[in-house]
Backbone as numpy.savetxt, mean C-alpha at the origin, in Angstrom:
# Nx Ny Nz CAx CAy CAz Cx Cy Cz
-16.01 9.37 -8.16 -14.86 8.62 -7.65 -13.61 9.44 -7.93
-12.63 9.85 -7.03 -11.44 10.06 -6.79 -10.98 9.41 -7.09
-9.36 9.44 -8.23 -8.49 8.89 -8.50 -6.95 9.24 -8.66
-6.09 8.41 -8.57 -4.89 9.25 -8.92 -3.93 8.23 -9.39
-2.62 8.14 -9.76 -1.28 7.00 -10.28 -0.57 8.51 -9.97
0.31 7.02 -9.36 1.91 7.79 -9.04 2.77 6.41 -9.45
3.53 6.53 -10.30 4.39 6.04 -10.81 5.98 6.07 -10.09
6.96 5.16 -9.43 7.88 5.52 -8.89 8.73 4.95 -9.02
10.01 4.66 -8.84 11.30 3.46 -9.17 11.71 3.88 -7.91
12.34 2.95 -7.16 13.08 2.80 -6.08 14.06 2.10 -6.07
14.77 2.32 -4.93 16.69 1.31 -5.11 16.05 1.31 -3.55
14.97 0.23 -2.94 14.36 -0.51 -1.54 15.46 0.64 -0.53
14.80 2.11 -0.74 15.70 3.13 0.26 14.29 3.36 1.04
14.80 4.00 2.25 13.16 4.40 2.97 12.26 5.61 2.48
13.39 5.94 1.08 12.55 7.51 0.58 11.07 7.09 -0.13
11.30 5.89 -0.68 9.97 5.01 -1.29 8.96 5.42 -0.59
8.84 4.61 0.83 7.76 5.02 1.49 7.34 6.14 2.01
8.42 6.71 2.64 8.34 8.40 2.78 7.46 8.85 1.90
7.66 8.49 0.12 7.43 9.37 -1.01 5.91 8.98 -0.60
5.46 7.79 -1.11 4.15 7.28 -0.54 3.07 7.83 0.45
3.68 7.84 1.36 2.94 8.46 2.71 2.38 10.23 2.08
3.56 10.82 1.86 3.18 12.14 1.79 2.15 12.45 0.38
2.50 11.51 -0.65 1.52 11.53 -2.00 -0.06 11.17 -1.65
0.08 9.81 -0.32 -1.34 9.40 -0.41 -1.87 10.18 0.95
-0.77 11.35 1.05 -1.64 12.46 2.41 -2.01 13.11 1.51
-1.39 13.71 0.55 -1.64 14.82 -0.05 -3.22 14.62 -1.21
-3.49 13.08 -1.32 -4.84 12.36 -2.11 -5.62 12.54 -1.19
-5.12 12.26 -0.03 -6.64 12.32 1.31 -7.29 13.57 1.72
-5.77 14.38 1.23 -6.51 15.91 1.78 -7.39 16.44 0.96
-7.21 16.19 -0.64 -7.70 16.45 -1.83 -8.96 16.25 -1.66
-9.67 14.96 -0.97 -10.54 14.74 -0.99 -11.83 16.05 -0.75
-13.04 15.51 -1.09 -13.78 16.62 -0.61 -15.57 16.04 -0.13
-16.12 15.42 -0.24 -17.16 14.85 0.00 -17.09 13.53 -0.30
-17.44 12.47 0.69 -17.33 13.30 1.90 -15.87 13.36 2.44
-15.33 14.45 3.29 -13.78 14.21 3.73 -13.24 13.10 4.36
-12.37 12.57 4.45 -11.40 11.83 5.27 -11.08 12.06 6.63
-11.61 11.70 7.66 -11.25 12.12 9.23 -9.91 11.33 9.16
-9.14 12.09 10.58 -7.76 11.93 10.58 -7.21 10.27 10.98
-8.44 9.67 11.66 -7.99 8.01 11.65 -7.53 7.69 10.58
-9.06 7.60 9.87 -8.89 6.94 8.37 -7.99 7.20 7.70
-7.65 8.57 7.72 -6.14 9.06 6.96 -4.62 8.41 7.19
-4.94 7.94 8.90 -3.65 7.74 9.44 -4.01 6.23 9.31
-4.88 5.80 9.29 -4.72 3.93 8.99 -4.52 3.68 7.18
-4.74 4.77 6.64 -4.76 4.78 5.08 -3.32 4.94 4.78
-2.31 5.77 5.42 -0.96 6.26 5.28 -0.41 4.96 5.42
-0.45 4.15 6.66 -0.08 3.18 7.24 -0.13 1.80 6.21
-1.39 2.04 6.03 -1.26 0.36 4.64 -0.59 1.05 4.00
-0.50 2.11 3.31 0.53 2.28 2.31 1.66 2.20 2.34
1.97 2.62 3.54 3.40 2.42 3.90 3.83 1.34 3.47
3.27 0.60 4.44 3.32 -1.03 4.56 3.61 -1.73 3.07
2.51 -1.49 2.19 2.76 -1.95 1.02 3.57 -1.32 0.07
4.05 -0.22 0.23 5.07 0.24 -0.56 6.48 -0.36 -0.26
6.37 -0.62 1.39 7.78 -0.94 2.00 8.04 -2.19 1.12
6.94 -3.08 1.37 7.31 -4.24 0.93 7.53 -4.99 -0.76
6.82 -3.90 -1.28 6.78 -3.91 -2.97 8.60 -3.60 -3.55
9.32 -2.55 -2.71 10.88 -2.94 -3.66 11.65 -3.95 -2.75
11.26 -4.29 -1.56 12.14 -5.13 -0.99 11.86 -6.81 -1.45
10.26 -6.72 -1.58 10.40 -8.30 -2.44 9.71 -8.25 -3.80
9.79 -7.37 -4.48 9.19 -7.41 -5.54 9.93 -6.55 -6.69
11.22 -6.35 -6.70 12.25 -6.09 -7.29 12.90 -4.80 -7.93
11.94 -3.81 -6.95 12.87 -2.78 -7.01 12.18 -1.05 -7.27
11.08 -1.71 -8.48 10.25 -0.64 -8.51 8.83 -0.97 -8.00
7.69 0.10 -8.33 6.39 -0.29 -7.70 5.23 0.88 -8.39
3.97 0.87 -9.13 3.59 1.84 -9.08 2.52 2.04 -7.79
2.11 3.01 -7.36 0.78 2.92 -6.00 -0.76 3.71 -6.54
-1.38 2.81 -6.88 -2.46 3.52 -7.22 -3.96 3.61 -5.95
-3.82 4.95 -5.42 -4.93 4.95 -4.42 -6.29 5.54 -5.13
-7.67 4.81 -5.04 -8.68 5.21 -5.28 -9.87 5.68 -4.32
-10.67 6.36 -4.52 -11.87 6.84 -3.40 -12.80 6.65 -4.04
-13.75 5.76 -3.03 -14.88 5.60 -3.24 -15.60 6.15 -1.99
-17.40 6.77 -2.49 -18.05 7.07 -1.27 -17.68 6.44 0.31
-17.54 5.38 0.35 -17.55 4.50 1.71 -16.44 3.69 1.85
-15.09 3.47 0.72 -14.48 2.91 0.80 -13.02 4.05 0.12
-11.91 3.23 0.57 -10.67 3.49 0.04 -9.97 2.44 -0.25
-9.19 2.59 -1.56 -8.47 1.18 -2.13 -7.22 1.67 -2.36
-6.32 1.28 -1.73 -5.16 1.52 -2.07 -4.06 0.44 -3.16
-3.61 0.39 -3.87 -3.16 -0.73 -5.28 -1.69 -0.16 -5.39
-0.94 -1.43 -5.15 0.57 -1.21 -5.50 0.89 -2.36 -6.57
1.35 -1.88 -7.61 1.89 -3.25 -8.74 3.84 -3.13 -8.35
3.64 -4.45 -8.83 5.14 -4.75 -8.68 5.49 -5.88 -9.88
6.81 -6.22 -10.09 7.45 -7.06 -10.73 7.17 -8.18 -10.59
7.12 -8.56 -9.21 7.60 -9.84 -8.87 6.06 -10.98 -8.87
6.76 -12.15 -9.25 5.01 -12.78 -9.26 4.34 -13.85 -7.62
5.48 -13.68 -7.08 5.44 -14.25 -5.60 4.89 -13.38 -4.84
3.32 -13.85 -4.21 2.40 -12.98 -3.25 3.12 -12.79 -2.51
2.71 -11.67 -1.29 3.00 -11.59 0.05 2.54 -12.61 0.92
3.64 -13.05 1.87 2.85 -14.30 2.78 2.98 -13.94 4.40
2.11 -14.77 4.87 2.22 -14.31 6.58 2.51 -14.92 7.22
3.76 -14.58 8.21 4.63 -15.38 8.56 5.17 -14.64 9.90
5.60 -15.44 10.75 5.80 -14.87 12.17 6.76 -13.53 12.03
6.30 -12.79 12.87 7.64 -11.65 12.75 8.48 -11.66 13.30
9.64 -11.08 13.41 11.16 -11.35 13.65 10.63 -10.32 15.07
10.73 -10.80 16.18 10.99 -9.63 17.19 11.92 -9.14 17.38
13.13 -9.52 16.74 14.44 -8.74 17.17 14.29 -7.81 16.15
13.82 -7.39 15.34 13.58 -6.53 14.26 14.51 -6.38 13.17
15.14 -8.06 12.95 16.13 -8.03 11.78 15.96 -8.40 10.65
14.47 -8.42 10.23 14.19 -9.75 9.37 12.58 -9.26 9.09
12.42 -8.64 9.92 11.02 -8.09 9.55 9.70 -8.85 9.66
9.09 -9.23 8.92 7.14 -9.99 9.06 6.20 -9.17 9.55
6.30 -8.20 9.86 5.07 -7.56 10.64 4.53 -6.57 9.63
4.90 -6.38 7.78 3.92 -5.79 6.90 2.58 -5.83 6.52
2.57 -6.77 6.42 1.08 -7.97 5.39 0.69 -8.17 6.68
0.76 -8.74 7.80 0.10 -9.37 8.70 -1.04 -7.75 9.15
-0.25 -6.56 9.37 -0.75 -4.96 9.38 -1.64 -5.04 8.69
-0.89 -5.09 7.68 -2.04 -4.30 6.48 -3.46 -5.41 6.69
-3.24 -6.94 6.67 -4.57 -7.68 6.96 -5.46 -7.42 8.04
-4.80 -6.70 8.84 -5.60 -5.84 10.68 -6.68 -5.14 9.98
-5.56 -3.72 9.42 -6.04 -2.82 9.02 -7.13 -2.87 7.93
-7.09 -3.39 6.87 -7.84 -3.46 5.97 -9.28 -4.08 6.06
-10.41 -3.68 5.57 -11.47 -4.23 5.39 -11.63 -5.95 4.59
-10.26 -5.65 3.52 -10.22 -6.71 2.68 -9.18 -6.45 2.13
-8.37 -7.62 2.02 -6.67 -7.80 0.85 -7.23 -8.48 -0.32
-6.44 -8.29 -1.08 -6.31 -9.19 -2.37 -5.01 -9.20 -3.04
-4.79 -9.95 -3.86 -3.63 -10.19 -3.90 -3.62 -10.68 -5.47
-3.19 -9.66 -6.80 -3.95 -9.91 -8.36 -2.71 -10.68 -9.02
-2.48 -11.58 -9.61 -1.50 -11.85 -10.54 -1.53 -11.50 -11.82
-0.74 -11.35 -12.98 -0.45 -10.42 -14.01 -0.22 -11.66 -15.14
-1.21 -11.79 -15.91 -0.41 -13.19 -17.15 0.79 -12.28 -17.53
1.05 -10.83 -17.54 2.37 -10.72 -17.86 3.55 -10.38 -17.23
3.28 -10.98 -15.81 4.44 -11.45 -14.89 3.43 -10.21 -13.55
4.23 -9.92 -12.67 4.28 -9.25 -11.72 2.60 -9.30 -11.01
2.67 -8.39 -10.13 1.51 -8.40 -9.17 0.62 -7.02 -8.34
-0.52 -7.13 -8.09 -1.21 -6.06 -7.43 -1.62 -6.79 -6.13
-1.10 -5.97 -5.47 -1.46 -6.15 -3.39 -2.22 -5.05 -3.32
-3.54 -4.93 -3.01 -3.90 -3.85 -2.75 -5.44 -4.12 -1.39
-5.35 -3.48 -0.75 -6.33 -3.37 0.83 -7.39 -2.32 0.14
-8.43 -2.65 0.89 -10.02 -1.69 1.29 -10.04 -1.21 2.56
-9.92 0.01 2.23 -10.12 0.77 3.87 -11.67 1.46 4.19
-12.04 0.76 5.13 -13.33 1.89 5.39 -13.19 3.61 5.23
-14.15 4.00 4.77 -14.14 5.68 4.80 -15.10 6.15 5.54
């Protein structure tokens, strides 16, 4: 099993996810048996995104992202502060207000979960096929 922690603080700027994307390209490429084809990579970037975006904007600011590899699966794990899950809720089509994170990542993913912390905060983290 492949593993990695990236630890990050954010002020909810778009460099968060940026940072994200390119850390959990740079985990996929790492990989080596079996490799990552470029879907899986690009639906793997994508939940992350997703859940990074949404970890400082409602979950207060920082986030760590922990992506794991398994033979047949990929788990991607973001902790946050805050103890209020993500919920799914219509999206804003004018694109001011947002909703269209979590509802993604539930497309995309094999499986969500959603962990609470007896010492406050939370893990959102998706299963991606490999």
């Amino acid at each position: 099993m492949d593993t990695m922690r990236v630890d990050a603080t954010t002020s909810r700027s778009a460099t968060a996810a940026a940072h994200a994307r390119e850390t959990t390209q740079a985990f996929l490429e790492a990989l080596r048996r079996p490799a990552v084809d470029p879907e899986t990579a690009d639906t793997t970037v994508l939940a992350v995104s997703e859940l990074v975006t949404n970890a400082p904007r409602h979950g207060g600011g920082t986030y760590t992202l922990r992506p794991t590899a398994r033979p047949d699966l990929i788990e991607v794990a973001v902790d946050d502060p805050s103890p209020q899950a993500p919920r799914l809720r219509t999206p804003d089509l004018n694109g001011s207000t947002g909703g269209f994170g979590w509802p993604r990542v539930n497309r995309l993913a094999r499986a969500t979960t959603v962990t609470s912390h007896t010492t406050g905060g939370k893990t959102a983290s998706a299963l991606l096929t490999r």
